[in-house]
FITI-840147 format. One line per field, with one value per atom (N, C-alpha, C): residue in one letter; x, y, z; residue number from 1; atom name. Coordinates in pm, whole numbers, plus 32768, in hexadecimal, padded with zeros to 4 digits. Atoms other than C-alpha are relative to their C-alpha. Layout:
N
type <- [a:...]
east <- [X:...]
north <- [Y:...]
up <- [Z:...]
seq <- [NUM:...]
atom <- [CA:...]
END
This chain:
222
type <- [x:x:x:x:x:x:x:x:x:x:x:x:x:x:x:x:x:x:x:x:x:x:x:x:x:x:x:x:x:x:x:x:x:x:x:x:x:x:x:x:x:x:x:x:x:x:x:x:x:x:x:x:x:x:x:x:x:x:x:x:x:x:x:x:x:x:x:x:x:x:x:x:x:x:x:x:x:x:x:x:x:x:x:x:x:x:x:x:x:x:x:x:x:x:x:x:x:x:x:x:x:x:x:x:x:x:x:x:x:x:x:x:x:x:x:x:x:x:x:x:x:x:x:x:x:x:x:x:x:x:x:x:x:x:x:x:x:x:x:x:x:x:x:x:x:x:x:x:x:x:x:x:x:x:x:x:x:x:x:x:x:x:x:x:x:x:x:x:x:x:x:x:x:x:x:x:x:x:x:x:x:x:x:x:x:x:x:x:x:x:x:x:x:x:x:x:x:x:x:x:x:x:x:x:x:x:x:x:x:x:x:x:x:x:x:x:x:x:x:x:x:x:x:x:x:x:x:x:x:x:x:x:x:x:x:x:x:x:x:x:x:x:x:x:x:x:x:x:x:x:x:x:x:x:x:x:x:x:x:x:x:x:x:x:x:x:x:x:x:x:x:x:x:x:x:x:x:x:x:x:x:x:x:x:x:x:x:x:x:x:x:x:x:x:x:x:x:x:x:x:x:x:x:x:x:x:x:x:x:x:x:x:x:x:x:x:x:x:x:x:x:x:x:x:x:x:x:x:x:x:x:x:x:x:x:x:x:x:x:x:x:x:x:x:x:x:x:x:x:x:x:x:x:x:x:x:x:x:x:x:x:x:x:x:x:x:x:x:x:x:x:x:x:x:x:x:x:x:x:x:x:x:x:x:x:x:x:x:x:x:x:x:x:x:x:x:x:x:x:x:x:x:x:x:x:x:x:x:x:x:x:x:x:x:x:x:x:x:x:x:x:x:x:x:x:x:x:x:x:x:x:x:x:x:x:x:x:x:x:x:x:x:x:x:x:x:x:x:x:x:x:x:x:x:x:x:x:x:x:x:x:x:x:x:x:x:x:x:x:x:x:x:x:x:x:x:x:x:x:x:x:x:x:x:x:x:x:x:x:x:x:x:x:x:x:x:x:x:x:x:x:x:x:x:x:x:x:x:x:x:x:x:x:x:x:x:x:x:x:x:x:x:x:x:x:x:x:x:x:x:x:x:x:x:x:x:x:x:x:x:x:x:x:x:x:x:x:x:x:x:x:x:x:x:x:x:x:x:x:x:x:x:x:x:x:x:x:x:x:x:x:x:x:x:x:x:x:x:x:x:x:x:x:x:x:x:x:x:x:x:x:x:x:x:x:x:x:x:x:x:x:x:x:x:x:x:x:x:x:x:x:x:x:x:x:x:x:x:x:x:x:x:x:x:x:x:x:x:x:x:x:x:x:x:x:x:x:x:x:x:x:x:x:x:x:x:x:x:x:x:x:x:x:x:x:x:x:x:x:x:x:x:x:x:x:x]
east <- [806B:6CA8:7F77:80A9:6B76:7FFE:8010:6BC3:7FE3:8024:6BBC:7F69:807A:6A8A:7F90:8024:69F7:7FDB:8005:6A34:7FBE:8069:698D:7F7F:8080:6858:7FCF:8049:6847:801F:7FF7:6876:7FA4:8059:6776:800B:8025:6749:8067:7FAB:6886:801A:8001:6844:7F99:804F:6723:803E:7FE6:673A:80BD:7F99:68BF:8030:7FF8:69A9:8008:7FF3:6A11:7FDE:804E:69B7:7FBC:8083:68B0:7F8D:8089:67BE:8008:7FF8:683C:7FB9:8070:6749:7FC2:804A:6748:7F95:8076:6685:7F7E:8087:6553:7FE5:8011:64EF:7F68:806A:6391:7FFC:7FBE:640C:8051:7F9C:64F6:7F97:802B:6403:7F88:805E:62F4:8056:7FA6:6424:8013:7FAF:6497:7F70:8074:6326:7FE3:804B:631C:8057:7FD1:6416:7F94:803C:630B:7F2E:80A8:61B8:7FD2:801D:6119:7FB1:8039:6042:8020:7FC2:60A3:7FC1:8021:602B:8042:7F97:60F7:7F84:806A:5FC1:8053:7FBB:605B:7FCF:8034:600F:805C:7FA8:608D:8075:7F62:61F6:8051:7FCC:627F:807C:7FC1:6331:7FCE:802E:623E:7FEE:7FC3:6268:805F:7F65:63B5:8033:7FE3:63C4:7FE9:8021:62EB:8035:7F92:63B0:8074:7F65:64EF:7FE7:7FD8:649D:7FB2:8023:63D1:808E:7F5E:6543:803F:7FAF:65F2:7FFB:8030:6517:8025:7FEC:652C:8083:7F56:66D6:804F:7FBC:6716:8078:7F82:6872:7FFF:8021:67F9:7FE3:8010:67A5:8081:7F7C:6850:8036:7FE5:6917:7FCB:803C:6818:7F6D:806B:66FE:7FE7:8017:665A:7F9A:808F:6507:8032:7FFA:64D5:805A:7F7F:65C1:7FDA:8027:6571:80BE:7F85:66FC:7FFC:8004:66BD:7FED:802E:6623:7FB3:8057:655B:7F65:8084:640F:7FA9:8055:62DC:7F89:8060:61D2:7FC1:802F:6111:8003:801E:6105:7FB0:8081:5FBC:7FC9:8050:5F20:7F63:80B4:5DBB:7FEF:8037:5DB0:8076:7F76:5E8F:805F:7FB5:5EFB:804C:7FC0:5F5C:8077:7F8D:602C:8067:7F90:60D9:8041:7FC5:610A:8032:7F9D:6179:801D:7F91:61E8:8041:7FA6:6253:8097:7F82:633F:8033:7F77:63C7:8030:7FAF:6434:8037:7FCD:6483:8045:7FD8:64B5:7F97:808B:63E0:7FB9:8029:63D1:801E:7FBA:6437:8089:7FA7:6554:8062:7FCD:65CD:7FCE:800F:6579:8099:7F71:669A:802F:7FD0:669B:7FA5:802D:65A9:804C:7FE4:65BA:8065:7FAF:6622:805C:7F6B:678A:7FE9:8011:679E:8044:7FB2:6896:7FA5:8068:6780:7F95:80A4:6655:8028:7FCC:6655:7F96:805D:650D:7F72:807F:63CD:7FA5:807C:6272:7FD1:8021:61AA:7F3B:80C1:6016:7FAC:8049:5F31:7F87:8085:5E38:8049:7FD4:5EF6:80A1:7FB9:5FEF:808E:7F97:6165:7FEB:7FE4:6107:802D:8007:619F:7FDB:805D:60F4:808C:7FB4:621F:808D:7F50:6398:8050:7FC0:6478:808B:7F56:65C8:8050:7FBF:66DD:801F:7FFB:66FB:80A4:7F73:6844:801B:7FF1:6803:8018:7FF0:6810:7F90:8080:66AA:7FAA:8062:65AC:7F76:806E:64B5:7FBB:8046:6378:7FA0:802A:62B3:7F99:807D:615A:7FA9:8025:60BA:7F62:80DB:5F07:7FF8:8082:5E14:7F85:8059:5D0B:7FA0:806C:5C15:7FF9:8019:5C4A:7F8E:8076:5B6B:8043:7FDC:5B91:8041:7FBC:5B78:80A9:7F68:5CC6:8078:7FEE:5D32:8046:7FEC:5D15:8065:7F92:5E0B:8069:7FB8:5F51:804F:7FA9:602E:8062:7F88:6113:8043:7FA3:6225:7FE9:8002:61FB:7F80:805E:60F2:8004:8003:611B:7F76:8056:5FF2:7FF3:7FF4:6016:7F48:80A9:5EBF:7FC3:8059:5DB7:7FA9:8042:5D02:7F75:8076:5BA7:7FFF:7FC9:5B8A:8000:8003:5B25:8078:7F8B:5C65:806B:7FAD:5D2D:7FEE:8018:5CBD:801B:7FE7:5CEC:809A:7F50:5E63:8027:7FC9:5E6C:8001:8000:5E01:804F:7F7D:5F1B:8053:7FA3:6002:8015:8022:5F74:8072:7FC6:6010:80A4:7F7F:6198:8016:7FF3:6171:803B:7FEC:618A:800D:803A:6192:7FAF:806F:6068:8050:7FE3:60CF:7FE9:802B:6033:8037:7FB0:60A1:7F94:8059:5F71:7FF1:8042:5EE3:7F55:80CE:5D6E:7FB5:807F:5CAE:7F76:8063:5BAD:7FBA:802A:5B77:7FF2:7FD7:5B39:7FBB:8062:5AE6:804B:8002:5AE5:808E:7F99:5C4F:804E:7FE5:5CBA:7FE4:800D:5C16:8047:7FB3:5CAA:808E:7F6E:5E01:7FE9:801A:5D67:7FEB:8013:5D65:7F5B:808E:5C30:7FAE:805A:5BAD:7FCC:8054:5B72:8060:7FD8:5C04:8024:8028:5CA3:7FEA:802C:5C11:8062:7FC7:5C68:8039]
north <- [8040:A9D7:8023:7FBE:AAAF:7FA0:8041:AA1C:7F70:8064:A8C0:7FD3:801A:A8F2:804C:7FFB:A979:7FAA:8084:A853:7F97:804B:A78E:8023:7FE3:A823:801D:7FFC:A85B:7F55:80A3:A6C5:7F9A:8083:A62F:7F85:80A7:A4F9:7F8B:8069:A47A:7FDF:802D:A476:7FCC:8083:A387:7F82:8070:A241:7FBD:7FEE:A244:7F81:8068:A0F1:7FCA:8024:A0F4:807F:7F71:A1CB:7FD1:804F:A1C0:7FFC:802B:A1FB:7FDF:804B:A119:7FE5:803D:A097:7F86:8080:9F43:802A:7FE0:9FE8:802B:8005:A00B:7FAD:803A:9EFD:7FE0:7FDD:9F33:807F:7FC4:A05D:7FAA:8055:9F6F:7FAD:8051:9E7B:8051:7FB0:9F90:8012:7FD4:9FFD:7F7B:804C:9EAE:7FC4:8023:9E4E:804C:7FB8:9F34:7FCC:8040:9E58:7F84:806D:9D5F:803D:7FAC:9E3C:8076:7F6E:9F4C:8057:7FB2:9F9A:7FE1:7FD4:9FF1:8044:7FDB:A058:7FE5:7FFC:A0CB:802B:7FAA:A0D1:7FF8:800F:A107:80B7:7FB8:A20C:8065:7F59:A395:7FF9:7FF2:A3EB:7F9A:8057:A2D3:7FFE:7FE6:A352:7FB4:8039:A2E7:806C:7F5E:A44A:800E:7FF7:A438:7F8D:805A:A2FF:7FEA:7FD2:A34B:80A8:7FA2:A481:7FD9:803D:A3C5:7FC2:8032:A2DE:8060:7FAD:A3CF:804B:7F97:A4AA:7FA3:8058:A373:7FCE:803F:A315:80B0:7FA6:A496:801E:7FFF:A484:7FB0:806F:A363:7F8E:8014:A33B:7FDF:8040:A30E:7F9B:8072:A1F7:7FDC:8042:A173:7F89:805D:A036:7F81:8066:9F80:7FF5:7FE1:9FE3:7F83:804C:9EB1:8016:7FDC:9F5B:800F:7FC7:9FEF:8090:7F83:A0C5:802B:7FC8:A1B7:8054:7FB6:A1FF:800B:7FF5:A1F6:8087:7F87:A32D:803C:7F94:A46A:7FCB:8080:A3DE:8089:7F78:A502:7F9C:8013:A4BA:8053:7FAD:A534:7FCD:7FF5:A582:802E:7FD4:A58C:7FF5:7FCD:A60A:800C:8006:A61C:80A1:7F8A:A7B5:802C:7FB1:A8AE:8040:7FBB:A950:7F59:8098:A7CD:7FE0:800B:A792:8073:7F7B:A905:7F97:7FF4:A8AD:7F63:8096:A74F:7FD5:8022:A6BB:804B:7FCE:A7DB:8040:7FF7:A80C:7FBF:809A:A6CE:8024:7FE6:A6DE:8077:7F9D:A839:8056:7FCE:A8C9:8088:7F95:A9D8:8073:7F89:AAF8:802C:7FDB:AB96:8048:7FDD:AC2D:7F9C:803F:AAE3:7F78:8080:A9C6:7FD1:8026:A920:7FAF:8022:A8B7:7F71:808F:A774:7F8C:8077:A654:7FED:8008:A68F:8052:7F8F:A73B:806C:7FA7:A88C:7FFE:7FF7:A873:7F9E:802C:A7AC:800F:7FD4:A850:809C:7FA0:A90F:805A:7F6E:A9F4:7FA5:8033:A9D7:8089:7F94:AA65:7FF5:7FCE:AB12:7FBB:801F:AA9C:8080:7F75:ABCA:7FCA:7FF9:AC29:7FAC:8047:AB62:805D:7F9D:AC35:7F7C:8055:AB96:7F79:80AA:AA59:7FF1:802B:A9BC:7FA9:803E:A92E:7F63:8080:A85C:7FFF:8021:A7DA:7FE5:8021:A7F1:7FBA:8011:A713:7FC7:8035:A6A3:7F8B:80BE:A505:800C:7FF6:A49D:7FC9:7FF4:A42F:8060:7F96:A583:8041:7FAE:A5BF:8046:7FC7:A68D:7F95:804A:A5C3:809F:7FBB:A66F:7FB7:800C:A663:805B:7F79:A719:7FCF:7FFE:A756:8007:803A:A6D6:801F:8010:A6E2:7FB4:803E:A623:8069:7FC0:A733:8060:7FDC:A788:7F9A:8051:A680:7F62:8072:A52E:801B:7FEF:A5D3:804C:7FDD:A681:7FB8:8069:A539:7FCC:8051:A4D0:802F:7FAB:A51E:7FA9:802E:A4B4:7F64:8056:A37F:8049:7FCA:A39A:7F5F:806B:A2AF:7FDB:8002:A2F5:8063:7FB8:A34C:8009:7FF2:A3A8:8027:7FEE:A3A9:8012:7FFA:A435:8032:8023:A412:7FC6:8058:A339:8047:7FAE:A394:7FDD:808B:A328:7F9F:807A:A1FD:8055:7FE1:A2BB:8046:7FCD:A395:7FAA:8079:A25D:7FC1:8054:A1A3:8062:7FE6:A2C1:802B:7FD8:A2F1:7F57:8051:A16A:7FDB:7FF9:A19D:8047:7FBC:A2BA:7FC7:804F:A1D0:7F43:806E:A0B1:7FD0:8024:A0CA:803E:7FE1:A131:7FAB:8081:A006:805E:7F7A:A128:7FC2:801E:A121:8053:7FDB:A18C:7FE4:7FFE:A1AE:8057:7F94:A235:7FCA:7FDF:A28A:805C:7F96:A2D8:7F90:8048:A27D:7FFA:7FF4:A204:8026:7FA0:A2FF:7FE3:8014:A2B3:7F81:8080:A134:7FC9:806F:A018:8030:7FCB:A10F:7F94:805C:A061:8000:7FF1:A0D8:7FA0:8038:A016:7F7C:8038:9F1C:7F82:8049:9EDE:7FC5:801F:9E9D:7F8E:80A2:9D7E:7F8A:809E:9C00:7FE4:8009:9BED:8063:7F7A:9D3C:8003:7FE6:9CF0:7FF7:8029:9CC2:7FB1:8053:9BB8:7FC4:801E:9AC2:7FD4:8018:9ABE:7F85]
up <- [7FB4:0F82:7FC9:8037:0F02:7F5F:8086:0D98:7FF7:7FC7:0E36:800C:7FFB:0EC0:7FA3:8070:0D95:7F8F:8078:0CBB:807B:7F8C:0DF0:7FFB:7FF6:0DD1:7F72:8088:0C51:7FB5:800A:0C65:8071:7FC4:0D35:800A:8030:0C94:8031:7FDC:0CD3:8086:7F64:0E63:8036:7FE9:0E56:7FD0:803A:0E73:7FF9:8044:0E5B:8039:800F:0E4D:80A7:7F61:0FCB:8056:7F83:1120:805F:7FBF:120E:7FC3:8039:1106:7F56:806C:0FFC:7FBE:8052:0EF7:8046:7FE2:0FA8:806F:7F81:10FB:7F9D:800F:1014:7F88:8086:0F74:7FDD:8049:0F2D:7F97:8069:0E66:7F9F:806E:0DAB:7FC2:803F:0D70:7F82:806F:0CAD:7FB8:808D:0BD2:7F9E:8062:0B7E:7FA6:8026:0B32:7F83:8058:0A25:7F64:8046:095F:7FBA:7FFE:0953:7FC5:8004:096E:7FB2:802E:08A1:8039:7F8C:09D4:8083:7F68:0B17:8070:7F92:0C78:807F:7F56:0DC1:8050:7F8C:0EBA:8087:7FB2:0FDE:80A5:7FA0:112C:7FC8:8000:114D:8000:7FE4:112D:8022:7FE8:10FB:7F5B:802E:0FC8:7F5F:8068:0E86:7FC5:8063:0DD0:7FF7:7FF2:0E26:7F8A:8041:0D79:7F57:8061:0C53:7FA7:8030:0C14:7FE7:802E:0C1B:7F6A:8067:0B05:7FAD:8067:0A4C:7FB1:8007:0A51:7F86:805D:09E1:7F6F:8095:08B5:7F8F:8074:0845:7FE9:7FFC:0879:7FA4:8037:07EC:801E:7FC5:0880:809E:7F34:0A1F:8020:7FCC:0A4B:8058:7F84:0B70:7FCA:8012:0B54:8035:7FB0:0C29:7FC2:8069:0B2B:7FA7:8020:0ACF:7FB7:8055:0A3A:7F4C:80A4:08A6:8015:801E:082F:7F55:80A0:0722:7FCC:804D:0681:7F9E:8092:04FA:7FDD:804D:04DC:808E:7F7E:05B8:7FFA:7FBA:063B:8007:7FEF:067A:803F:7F86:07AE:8051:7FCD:088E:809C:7F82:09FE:8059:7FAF:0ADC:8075:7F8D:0BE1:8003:7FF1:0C7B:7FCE:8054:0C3E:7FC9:8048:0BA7:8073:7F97:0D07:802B:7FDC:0D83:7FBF:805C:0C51:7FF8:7FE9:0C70:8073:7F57:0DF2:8002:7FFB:0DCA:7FA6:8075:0C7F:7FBE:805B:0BDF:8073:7F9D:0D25:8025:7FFC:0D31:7FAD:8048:0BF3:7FE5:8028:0BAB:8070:7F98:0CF7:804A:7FC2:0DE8:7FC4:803F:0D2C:7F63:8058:0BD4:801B:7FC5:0C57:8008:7FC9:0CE0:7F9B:8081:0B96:7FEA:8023:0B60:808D:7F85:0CE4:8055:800B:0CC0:7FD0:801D:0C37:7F8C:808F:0ADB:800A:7FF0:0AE5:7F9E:8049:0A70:7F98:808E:0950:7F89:806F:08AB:7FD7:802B:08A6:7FB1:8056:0752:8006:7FFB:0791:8050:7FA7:087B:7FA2:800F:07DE:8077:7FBA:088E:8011:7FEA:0908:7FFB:8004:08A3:807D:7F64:09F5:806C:7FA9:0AE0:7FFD:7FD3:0BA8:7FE6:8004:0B8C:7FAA:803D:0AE1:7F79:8064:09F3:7F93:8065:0898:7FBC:8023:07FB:8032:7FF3:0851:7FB7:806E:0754:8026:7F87:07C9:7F92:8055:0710:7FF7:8008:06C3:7FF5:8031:0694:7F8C:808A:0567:7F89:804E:04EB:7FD8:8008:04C0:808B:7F89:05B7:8049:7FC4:0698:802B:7FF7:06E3:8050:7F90:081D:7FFF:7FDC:081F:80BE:7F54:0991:7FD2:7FF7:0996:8087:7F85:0AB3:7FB8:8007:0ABB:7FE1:7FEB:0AF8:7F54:8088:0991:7FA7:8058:091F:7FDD:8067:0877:7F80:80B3:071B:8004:7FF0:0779:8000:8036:0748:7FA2:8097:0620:7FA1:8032:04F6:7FE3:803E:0494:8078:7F85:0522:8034:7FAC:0635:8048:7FEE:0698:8072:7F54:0831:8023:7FB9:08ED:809E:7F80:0A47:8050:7FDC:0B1D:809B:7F88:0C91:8039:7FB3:0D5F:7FD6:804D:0CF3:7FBC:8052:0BAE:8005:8001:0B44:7FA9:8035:0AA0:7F5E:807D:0953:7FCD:8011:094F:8012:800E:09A7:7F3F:808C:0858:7F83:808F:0780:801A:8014:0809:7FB9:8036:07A2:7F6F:8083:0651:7FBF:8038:0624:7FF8:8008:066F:7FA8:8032:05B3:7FA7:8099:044C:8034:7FE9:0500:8080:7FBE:05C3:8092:7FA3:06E1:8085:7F59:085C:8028:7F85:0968:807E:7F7F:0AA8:8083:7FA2:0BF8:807E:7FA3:0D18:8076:7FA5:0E5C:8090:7F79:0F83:7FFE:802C:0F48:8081:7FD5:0FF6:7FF6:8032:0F36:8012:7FE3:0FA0:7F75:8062:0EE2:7F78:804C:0DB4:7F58:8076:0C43:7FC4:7FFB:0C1D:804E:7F9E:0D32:7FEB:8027:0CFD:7F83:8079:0BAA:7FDE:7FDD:0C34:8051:7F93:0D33:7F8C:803C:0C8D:7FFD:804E:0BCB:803A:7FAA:0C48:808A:7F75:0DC0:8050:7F5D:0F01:7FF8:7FD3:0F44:8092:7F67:105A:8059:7F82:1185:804B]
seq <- [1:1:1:2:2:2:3:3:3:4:4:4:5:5:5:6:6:6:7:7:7:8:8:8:9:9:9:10:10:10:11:11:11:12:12:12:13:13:13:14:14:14:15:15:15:16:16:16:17:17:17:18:18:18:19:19:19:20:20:20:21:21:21:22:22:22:23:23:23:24:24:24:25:25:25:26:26:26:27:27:27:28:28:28:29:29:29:30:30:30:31:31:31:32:32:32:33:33:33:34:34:34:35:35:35:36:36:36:37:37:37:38:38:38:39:39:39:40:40:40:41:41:41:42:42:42:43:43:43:44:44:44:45:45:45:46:46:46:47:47:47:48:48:48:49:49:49:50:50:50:51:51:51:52:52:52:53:53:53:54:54:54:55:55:55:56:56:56:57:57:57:58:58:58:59:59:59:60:60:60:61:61:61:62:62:62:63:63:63:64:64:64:65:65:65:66:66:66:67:67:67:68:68:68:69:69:69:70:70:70:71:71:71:72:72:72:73:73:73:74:74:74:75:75:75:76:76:76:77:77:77:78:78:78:79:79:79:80:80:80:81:81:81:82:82:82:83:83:83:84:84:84:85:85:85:86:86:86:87:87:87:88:88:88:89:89:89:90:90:90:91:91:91:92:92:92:93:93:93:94:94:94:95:95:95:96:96:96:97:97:97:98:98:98:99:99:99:100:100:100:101:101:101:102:102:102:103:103:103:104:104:104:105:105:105:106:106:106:107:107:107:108:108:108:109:109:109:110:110:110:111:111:111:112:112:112:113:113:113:114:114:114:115:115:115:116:116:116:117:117:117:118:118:118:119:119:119:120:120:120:121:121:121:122:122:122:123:123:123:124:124:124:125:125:125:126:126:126:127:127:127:128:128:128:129:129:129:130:130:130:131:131:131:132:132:132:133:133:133:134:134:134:135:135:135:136:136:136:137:137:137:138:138:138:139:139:139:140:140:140:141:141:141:142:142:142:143:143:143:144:144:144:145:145:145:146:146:146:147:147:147:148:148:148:149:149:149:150:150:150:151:151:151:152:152:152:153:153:153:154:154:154:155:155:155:156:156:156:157:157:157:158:158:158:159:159:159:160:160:160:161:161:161:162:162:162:163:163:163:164:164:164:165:165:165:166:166:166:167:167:167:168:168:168:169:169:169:170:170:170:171:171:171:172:172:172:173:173:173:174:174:174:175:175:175:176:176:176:177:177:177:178:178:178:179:179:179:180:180:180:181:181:181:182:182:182:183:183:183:184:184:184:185:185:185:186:186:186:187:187:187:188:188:188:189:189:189:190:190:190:191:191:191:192:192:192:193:193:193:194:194:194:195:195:195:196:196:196:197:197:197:198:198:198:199:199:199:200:200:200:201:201:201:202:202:202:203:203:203:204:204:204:205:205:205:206:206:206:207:207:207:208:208:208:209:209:209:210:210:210:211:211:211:212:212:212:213:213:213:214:214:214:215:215:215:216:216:216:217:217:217:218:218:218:219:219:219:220:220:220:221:221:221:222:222:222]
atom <- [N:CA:C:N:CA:C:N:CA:C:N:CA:C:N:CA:C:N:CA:C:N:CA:C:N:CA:C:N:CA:C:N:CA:C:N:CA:C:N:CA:C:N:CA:C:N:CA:C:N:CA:C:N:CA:C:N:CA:C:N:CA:C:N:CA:C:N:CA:C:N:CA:C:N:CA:C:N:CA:C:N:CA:C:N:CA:C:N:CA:C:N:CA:C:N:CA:C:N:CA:C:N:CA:C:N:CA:C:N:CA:C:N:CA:C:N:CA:C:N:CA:C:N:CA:C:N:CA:C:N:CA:C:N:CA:C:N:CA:C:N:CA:C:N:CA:C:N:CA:C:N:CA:C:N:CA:C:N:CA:C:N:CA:C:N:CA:C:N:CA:C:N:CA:C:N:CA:C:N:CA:C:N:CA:C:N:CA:C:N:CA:C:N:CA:C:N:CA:C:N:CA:C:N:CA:C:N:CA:C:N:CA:C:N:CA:C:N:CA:C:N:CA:C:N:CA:C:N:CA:C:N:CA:C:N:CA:C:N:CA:C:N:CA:C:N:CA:C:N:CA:C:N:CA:C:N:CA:C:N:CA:C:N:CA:C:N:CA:C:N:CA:C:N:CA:C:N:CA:C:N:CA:C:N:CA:C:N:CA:C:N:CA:C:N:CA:C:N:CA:C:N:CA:C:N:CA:C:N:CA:C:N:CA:C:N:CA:C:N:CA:C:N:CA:C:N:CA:C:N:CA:C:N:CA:C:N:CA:C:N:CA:C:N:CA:C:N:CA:C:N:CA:C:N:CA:C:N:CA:C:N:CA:C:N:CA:C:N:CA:C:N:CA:C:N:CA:C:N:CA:C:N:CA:C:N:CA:C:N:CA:C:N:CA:C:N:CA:C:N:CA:C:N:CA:C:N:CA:C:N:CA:C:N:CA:C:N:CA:C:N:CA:C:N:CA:C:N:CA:C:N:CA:C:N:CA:C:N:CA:C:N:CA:C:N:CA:C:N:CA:C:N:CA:C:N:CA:C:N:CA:C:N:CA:C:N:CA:C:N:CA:C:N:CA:C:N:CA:C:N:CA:C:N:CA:C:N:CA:C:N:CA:C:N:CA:C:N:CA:C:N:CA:C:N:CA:C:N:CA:C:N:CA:C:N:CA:C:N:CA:C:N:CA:C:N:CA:C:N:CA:C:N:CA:C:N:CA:C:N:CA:C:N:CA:C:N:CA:C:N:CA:C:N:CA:C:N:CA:C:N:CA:C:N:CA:C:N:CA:C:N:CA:C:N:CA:C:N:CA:C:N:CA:C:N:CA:C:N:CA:C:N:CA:C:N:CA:C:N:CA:C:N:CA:C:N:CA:C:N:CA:C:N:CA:C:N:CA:C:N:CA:C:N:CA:C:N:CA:C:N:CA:C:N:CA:C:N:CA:C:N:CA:C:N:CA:C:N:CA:C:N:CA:C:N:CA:C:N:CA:C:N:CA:C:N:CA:C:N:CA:C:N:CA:C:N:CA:C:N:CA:C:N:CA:C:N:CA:C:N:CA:C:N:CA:C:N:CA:C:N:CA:C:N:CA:C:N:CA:C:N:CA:C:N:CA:C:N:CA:C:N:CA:C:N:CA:C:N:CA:C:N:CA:C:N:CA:C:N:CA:C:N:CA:C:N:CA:C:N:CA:C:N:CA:C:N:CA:C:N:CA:C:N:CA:C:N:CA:C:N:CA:C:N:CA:C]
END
């Protein structure tokens, strides 16, 4: 029984979303429809209110793109299987991203990694974030292609120029950024024909971010 539930908890992934239940894939299909949108889109936005499960969601496919092999069978979005993929996952500070993306995916503590999102038999080493207590800097996971995907952890409050730099295939973006740190995650992803994708609740109102996801930048009327 303990070994049971062991492999239950160093497998997450596979108890979202799953084919039947009461919380089948079909009961959310505004979740379904951002994934499958990403078959189609190279930018993306889940605005949507509190706890309603858009970290949850953006951690799932983040998982899937660095696995290779998860994808559900109801997985209509991009699928990275050829080869290991390397992205990034962000937050507004560095405590935010500890306390919520790097514990979706990885799980609460060091102690306990392996008990998120990404199953433990595939994560081949976590660096470490210098000055920031527990956090971690990159995700090393295994593709099933045979090569390593790589997952580095941002905050915003690092800057724009923190930014800039090499391409990346996936960009995960949980809370709303500013618009200038938006544009230079779309230029990483430019030349690897990449995905962007966020995942908040606009706090911030109708800020230029926001905006840029509405039909011709506004509102529409009423």
């Amino acid at each position: 029984m303990q070994a049971l539930l062991d492999r239950q908890q160093q497998n997450r992934i596979k108890q979202w979303f799953p084919l039947e239940g009461p919380v089948s894939y079909d009961k959310y299909p505004r979740h379904m429809d951002f994934f499958q949108a990403g078959a189609q889109y190279r930018e993306r936005c889940f605005i949507a209110a509190n706890r309603i499960g858009k970290t949850v969601s953006g951690a799932y496919e983040t998982s899937c793109h660095l696995l290779g092999d998860m994808y559900p069978k109801w997985w209509e979005g991009r699928r990275f299987v050829q080869r290991a993929i390397t992205g990034w996952a962000c937050g507004r500070t560095n405590e935010t991203t500890r306390d919520i993306i790097q514990k979706t995916l990885l799980g609460p503590t060091r102690s306990q990694w392996g008990t998120g999102m990404i199953p433990k038999d595939r994560i081949v080493n976590v660096t470490n974030r210098q000055g920031v207590s527990e956090m971690a800097d990159t995700i090393y996971v295994k593709h099933s292609s045979g090569g390593t995907s790589a997952l580095g952890l941002k905050s915003y409050q690092q800057g724009r120029e923190s930014f800039e730099g090499t391409a990346k295939d996936i960009i995960w973006l949980d809370e709303e950024p500013d618009i200038s740190i938006y544009n230079e995650c779309l230029i990483r992803t430019a030349t690897t024909n990449g995905l962007v994708y966020l995942t908040f609740t606009p706090l911030q109102g109708l800020s230029e971010t926001v905006l840029s996801f509405m039909p011709g930048g506004k509102l529409p009327e009423q």
